[in-house]
Every structure is written in structure tokens, then in C-alpha cells.
N, CA, C and O atoms as a GROMACS GRO file, in nm:
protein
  484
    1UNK      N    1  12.650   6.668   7.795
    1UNK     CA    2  12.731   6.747   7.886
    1UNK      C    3  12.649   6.858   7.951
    1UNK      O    4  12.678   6.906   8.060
    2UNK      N    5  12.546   6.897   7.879
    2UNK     CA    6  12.448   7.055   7.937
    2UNK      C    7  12.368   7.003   8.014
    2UNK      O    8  12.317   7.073   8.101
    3UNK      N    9  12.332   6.854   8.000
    3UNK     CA   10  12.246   6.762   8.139
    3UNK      C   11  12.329   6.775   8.210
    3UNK      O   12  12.284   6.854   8.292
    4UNK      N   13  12.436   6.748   8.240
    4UNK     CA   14  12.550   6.707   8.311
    4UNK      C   15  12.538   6.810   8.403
    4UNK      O   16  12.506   6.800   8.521
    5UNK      N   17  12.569   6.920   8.336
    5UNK     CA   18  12.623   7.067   8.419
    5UNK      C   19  12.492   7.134   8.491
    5UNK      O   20  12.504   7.227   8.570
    6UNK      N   21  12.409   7.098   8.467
    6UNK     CA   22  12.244   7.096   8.492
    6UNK      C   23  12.168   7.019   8.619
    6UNK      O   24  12.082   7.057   8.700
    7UNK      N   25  12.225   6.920   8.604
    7UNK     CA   26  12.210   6.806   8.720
    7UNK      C   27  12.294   6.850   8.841
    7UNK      O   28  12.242   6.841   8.952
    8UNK      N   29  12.453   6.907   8.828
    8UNK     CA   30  12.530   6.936   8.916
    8UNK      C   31  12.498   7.048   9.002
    8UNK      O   32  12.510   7.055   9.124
    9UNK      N   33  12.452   7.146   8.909
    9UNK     CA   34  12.410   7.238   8.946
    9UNK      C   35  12.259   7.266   9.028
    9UNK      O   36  12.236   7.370   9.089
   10UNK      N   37  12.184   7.176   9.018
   10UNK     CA   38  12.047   7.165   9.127
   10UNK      C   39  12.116   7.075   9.220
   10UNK      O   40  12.026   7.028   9.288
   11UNK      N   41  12.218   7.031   9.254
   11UNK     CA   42  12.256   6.925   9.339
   11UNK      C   43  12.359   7.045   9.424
   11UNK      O   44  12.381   7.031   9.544
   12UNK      N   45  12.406   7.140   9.361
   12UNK     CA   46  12.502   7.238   9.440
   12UNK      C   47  12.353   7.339   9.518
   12UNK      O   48  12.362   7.384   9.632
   13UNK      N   49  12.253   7.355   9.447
   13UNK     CA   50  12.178   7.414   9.486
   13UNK      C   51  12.066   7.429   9.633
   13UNK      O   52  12.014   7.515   9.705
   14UNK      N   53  12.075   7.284   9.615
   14UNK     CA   54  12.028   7.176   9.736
   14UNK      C   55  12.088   7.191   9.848
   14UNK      O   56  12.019   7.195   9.949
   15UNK      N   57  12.211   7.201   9.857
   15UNK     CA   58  12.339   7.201   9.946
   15UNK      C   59  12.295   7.352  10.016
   15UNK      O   60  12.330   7.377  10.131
   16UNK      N   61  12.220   7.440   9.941
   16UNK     CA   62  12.226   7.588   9.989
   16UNK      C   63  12.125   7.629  10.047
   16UNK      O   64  12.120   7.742  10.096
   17UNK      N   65  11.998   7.519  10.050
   17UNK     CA   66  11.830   7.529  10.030
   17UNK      C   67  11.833   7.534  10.218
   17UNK      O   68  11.894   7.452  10.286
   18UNK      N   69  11.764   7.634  10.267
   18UNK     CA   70  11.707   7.653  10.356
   18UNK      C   71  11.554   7.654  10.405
   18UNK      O   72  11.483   7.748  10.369
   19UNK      N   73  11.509   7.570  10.472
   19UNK     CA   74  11.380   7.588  10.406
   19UNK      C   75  11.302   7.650  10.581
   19UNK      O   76  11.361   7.652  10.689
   20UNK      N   77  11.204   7.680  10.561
   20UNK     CA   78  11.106   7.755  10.716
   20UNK      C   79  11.052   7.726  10.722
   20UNK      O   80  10.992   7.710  10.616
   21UNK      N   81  10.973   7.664  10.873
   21UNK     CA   82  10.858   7.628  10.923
   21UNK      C   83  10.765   7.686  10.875
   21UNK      O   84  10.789   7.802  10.840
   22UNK      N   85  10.628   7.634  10.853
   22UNK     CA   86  10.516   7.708  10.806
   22UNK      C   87  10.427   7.781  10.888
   22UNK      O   88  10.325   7.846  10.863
   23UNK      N   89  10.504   7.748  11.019
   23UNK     CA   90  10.380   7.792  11.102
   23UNK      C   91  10.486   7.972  11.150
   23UNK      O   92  10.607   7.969  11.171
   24UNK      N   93  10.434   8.054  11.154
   24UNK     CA   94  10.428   8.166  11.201
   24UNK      C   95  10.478   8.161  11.363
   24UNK      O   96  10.396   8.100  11.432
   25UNK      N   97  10.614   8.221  11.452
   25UNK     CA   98  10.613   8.262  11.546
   25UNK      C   99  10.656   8.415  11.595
   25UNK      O  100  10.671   8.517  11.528
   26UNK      N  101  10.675   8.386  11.761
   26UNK     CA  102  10.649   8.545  11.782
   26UNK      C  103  10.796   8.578  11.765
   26UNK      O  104  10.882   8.493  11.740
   27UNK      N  105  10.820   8.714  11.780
   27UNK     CA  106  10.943   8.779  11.776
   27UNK      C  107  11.023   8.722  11.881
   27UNK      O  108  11.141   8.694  11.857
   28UNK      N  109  10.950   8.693  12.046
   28UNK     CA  110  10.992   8.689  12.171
   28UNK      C  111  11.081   8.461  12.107
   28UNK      O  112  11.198   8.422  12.111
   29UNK      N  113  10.958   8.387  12.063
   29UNK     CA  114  11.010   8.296  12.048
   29UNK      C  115  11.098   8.272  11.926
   29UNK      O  116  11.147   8.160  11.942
   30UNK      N  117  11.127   8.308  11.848
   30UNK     CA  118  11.248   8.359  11.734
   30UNK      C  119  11.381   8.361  11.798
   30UNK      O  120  11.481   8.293  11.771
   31UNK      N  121  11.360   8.469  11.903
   31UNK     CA  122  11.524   8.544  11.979
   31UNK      C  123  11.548   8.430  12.068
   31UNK      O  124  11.667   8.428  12.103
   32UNK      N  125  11.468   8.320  12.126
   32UNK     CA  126  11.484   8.228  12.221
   32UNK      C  127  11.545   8.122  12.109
   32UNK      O  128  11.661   8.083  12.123
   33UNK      N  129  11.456   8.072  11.987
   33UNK     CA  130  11.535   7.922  11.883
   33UNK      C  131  11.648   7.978  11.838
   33UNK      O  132  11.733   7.895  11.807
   34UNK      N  133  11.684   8.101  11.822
   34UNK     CA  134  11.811   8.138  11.784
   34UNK      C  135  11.857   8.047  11.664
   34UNK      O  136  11.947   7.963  11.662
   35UNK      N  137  11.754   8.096  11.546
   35UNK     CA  138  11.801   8.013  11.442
   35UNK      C  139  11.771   8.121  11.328
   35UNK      O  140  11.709   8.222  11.362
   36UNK      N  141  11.811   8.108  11.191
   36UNK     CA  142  11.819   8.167  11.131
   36UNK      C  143  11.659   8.204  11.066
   36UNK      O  144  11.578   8.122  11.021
   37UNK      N  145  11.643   8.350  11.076
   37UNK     CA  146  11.468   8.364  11.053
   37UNK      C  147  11.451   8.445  10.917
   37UNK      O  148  11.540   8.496  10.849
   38UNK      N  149  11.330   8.443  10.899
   38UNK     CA  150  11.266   8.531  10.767
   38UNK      C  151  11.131   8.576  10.784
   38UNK      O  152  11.024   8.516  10.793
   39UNK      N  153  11.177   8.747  10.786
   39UNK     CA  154  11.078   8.794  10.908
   39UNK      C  155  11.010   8.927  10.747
   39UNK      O  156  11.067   9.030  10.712
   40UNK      N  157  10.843   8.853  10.668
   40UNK     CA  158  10.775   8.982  10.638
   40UNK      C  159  10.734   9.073  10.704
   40UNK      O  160  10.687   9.081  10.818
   41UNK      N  161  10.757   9.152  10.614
   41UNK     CA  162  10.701   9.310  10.684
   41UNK      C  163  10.546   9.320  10.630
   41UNK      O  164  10.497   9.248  10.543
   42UNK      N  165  10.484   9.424  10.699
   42UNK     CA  166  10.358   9.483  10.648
   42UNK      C  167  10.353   9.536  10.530
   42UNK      O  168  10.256   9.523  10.455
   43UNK      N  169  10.469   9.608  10.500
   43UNK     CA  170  10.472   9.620  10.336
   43UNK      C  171  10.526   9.473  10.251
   43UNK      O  172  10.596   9.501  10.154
   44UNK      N  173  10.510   9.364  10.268
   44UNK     CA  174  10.557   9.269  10.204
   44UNK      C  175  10.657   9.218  10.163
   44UNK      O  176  10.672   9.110  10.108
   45UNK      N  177  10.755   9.320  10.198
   45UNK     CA  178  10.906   9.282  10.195
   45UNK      C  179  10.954   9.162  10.312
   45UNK      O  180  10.924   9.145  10.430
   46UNK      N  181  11.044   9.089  10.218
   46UNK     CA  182  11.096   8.978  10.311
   46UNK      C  183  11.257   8.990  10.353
   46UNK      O  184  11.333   9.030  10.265
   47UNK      N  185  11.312   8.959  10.482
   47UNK     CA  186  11.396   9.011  10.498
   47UNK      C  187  11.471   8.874  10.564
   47UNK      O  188  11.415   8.836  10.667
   48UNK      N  189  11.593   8.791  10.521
   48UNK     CA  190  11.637   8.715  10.594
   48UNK      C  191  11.707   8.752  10.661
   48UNK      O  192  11.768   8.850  10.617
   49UNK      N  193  11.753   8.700  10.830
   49UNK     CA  194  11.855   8.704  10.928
   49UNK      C  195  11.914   8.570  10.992
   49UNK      O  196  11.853   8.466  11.019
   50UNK      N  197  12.028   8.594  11.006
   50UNK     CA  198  12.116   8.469  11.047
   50UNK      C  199  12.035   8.482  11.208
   50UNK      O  200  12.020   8.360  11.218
   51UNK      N  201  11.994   8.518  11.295
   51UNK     CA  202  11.906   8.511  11.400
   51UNK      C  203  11.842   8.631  11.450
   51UNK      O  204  11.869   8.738  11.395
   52UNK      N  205  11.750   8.629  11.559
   52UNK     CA  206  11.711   8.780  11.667
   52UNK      C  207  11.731   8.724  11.729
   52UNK      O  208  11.732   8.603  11.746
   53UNK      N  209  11.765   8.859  11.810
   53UNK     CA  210  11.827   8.865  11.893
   53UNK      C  211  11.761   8.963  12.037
   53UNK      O  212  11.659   9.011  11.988
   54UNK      N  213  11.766   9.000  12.143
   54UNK     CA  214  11.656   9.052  12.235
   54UNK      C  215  11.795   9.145  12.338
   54UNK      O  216  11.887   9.090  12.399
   55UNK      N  217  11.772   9.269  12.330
   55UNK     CA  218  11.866   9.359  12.395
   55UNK      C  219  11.837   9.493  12.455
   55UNK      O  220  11.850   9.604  12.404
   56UNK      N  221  11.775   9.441  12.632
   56UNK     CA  222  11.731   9.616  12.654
   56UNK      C  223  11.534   9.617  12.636
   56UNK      O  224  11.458   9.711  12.659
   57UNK      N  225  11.512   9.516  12.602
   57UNK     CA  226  11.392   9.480  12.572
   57UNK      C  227  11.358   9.491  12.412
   57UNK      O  228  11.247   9.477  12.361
   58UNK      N  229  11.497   9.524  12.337
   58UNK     CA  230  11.448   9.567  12.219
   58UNK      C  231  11.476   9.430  12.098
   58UNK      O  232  11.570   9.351  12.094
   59UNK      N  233  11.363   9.441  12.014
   59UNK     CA  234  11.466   9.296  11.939
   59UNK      C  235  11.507   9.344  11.826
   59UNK      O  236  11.454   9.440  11.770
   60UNK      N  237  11.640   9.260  11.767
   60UNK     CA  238  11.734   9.302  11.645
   60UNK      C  239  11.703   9.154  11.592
   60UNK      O  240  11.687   9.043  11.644
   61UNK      N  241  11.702   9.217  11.440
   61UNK     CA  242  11.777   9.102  11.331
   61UNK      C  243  11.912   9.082  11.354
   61UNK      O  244  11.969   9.147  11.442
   62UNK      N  245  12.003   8.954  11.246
   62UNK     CA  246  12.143   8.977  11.286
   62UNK      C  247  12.161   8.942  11.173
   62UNK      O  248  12.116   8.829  11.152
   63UNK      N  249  12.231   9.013  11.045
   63UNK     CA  250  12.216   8.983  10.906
   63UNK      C  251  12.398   8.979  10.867
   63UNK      O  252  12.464   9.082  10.874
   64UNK      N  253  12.450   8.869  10.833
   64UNK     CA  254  12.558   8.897  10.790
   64UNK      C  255  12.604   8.858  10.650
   64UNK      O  256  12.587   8.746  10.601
   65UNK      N  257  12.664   8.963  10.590
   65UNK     CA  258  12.736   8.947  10.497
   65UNK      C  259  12.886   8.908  10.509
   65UNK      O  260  12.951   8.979  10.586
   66UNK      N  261  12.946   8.814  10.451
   66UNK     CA  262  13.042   8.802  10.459
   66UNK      C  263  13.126   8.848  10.579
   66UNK      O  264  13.049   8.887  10.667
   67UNK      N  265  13.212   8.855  10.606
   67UNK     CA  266  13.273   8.876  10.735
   67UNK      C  267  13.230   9.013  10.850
   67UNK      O  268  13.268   9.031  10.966
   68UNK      N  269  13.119   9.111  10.749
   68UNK     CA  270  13.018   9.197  10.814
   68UNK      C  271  12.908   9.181  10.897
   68UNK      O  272  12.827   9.102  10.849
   69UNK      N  273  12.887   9.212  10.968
   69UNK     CA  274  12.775   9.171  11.075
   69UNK      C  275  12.670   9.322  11.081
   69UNK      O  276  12.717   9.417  11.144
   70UNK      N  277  12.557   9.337  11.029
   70UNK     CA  278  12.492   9.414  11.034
   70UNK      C  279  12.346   9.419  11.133
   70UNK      O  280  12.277   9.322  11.102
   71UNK      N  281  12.296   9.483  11.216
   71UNK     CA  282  12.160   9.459  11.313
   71UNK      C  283  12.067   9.579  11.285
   71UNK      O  284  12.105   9.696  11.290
   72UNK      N  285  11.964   9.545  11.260
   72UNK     CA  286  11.852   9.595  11.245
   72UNK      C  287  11.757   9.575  11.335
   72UNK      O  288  11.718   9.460  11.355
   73UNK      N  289  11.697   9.695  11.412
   73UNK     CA  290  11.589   9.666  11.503
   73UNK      C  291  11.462   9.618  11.417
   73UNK      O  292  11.438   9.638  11.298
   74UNK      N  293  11.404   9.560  11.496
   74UNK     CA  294  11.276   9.504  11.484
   74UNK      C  295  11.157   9.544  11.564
   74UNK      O  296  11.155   9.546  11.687
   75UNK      N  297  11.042   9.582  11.472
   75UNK     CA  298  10.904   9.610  11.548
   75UNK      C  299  10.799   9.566  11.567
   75UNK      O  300  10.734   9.554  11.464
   76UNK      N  301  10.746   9.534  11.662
   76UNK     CA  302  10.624   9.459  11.606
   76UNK      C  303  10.525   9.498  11.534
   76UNK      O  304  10.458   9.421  11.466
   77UNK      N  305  10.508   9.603  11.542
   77UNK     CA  306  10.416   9.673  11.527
   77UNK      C  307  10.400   9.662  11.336
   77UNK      O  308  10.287   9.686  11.294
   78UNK      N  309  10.482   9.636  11.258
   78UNK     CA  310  10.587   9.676  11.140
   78UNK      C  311  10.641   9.522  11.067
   78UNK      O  312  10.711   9.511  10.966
   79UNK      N  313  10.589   9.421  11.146
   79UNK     CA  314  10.566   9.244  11.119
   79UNK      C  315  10.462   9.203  11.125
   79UNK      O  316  10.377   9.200  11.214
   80UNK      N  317  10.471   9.140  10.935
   80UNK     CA  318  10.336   9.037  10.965
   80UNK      C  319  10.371   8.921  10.990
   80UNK      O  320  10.302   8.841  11.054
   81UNK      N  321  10.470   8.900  10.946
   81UNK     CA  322  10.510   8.706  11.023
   81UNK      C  323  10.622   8.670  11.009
   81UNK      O  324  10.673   8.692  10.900
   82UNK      N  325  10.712   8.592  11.128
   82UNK     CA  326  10.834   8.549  11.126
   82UNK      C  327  10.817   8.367  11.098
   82UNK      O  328  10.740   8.276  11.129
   83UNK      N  329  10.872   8.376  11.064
   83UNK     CA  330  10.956   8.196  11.007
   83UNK      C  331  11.055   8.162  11.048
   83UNK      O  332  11.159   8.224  11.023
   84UNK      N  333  11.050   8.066  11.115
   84UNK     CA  334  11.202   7.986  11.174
   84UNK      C  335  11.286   7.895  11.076
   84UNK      O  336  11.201   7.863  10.993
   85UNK      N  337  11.372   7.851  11.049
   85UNK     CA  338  11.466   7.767  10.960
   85UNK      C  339  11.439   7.629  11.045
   85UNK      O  340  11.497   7.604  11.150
   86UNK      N  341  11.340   7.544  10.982
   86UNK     CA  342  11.356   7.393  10.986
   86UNK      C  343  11.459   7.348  10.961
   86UNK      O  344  11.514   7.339  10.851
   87UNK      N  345  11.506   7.306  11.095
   87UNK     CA  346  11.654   7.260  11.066
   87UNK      C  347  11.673   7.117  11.013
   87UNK      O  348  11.757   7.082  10.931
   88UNK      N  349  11.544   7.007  11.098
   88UNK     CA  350  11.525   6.898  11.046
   88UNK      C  351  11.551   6.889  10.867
   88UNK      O  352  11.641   6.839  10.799
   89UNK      N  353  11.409   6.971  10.832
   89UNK     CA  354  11.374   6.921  10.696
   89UNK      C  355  11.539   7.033  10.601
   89UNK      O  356  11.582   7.000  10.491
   90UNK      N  357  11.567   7.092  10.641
   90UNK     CA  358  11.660   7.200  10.590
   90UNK      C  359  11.820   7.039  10.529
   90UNK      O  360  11.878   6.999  10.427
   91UNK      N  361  11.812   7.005  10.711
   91UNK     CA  362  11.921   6.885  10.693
   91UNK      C  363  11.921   6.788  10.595
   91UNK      O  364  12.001   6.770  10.503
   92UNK      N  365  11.807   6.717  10.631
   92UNK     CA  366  11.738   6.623  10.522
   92UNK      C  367  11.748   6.646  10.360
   92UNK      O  368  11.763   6.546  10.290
   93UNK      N  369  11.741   6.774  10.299
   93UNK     CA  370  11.721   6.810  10.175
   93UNK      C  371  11.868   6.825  10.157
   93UNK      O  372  11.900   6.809  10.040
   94UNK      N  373  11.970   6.852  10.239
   94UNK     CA  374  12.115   6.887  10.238
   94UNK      C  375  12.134   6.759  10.158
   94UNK      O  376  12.174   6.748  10.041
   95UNK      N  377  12.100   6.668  10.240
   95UNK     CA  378  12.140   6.499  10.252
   95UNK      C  379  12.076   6.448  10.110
   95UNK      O  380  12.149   6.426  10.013
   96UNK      N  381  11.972   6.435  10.108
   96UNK     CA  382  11.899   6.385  10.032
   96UNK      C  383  11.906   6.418   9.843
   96UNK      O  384  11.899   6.335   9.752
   97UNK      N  385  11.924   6.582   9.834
   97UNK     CA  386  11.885   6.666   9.740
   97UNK      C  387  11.998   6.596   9.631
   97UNK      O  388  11.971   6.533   9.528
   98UNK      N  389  12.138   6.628   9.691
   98UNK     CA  390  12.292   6.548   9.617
   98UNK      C  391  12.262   6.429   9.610
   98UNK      O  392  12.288   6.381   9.500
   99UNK      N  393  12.201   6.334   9.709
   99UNK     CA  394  12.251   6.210   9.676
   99UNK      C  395  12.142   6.156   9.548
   99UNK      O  396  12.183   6.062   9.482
  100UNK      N  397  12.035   6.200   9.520
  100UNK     CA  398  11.918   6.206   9.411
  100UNK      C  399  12.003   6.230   9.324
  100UNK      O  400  12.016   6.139   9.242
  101UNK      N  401  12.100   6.367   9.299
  101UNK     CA  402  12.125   6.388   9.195
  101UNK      C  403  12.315   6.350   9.137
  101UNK      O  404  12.388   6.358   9.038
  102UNK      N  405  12.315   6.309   9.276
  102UNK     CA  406  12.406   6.164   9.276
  102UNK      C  407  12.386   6.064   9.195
  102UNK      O  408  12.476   6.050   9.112
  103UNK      N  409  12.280   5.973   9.190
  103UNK     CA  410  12.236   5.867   9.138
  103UNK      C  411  12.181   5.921   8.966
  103UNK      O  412  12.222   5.882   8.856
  104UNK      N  413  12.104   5.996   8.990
  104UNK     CA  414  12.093   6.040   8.844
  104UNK      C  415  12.202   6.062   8.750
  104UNK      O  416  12.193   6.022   8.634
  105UNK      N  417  12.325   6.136   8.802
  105UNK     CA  418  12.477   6.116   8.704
  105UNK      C  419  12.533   5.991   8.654
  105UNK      O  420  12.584   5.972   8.544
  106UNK      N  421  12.515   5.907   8.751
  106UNK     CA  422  12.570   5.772   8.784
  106UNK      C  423  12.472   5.689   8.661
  106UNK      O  424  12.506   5.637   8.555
  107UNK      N  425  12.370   5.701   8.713
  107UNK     CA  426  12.255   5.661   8.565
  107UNK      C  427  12.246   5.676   8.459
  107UNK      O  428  12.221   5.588   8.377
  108UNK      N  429  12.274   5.844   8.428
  108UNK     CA  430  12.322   5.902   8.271
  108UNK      C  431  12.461   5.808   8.239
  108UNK      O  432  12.474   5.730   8.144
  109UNK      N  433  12.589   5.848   8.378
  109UNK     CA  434  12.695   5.781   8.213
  109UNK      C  435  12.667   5.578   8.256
  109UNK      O  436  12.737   5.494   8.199
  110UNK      N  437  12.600   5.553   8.319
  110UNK     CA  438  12.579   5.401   8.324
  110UNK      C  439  12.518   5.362   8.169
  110UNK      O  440  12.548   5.261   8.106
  111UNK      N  441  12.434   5.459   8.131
  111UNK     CA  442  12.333   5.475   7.977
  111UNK      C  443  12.412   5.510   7.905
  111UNK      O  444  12.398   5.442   7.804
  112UNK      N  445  12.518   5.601   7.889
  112UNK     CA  446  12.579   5.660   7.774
  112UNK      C  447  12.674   5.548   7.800
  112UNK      O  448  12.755   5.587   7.716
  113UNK      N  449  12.732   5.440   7.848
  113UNK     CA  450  12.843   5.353   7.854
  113UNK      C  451  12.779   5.182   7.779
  113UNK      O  452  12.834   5.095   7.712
  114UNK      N  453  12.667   5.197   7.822
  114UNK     CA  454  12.612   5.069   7.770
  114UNK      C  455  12.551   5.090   7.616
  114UNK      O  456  12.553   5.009   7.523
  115UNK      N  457  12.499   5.219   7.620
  115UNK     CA  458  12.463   5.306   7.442
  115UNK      C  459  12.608   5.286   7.342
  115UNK      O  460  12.582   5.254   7.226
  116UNK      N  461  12.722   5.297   7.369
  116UNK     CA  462  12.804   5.334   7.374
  116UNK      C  463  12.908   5.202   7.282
  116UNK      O  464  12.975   5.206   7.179
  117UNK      N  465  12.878   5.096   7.377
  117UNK     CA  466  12.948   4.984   7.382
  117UNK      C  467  12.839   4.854   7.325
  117UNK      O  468  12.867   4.734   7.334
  118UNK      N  469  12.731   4.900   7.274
  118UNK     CA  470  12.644   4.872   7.169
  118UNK      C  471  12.642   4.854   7.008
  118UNK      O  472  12.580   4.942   6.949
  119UNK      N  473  12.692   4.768   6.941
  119UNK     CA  474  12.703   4.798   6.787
  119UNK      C  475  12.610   4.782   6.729
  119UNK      O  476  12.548   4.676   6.733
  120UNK      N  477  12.567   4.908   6.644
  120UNK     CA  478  12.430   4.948   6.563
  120UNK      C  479  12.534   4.891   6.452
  120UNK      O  480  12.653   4.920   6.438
  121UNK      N  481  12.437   4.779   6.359
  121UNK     CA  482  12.433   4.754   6.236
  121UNK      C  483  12.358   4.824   6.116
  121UNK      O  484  12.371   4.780   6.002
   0.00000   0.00000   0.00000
């Protein structure tokens, strides 16, 4: 049963996995993919945003919590590198991640049913 709840649980996890391009873009092309970014700072802090955004010439994060919508300007000066949300590979792992751990449940009680229905002499 602690496999069980174990297996379900990297399969709920999967469902949540966002993953980012590796390659580094600018602030200007960020606010244009309008996708959800993860932008380090020079002090090393990482900061996710549901997108940037470009207003006045100035650019904002757009970070929401729950039904809150919070914006934070952005500097360049104050970034060492933004990351875009691969939406491809992001989708794919959505898809993929459950149905792996789909088949693995299906496998455990297929084993515990045939173990099961086995008579040890």
C-alpha cells in the first residue's frame, strides 16, 4: 500500500512539473512568448512568474497567487538569466509522467493478483 501511495504520488507530481528551456533569453523576448518564466537574479535568487510583461518601456513579472495577482518590476541590470516554460516538453511529461505510473499500478496489483491466486505448498 506505501508503494501504492508512492507511485500515485510522483504521478500527481508529474501533472505539476514545469520544466524551462535551457537556453537563456532576453527580457524584451520573454514579454513577447508570454509564457510562464523563471527569471535569476545576480544574487542567485530564483523567482517564478506566470509571464512579463512590457509597460511604458518598463518590464514586470506577473506572479499570481491564488486569485491575487502581484507585479514586480524587472531590471536588467539586476538579471542573470531568464528561462522560458517549454511548453512542448512541459506537455509531454504531463502526458507521459501518469501514464508510466499508470502502467506501473496496473503491474503491481497484476503481481499481487497472480502472487495471490498461487498455492504455496
Amino acid at each position: 500500500m506505501k508503494t501504492f501511495i508512492q507511485i500515485l504520488a510522483l504521478g500527481l507530481m508529474m501533472l505539476s512539473c514545469t520544466v524551462y528551456k535551457n537556453k537563456p533569453v532576453s527580457l524584451e523576448t520573454a514579454s513577447d512568448l508570454n509564457l510562464p518564466s523563471k527569471v535569476q537574479g545576480k544574487s542567485g535568487a530564483v523567482i517564478k512568474f506566470k509571464r512579463i510583461i512590457i509597460e511604458d518601456g518598463k518590464y514586470y513579472g506577473v506572479k499570481e497567487e491564488g486569485s491575487n495577482q502581484f507585479i514586480y518590476e524587472l531590471k536588467q541590470e539586476e538579471i542573470r538569466e531568464i528561462k522560458v516554460k517549454d511548453k512542448k516538453l512541459s506537455t509531454a511529461l504531463a502526458i507521459i509522467g501518469p501514464a508510466i505510473v499508470g502502467g506501473i499500478i496496473v503491474l503491481k496489483v497484476t503481481e499481487n493478483e497472480i502472487n495471490s491466486s498461487i498455492d504455496y505448498y
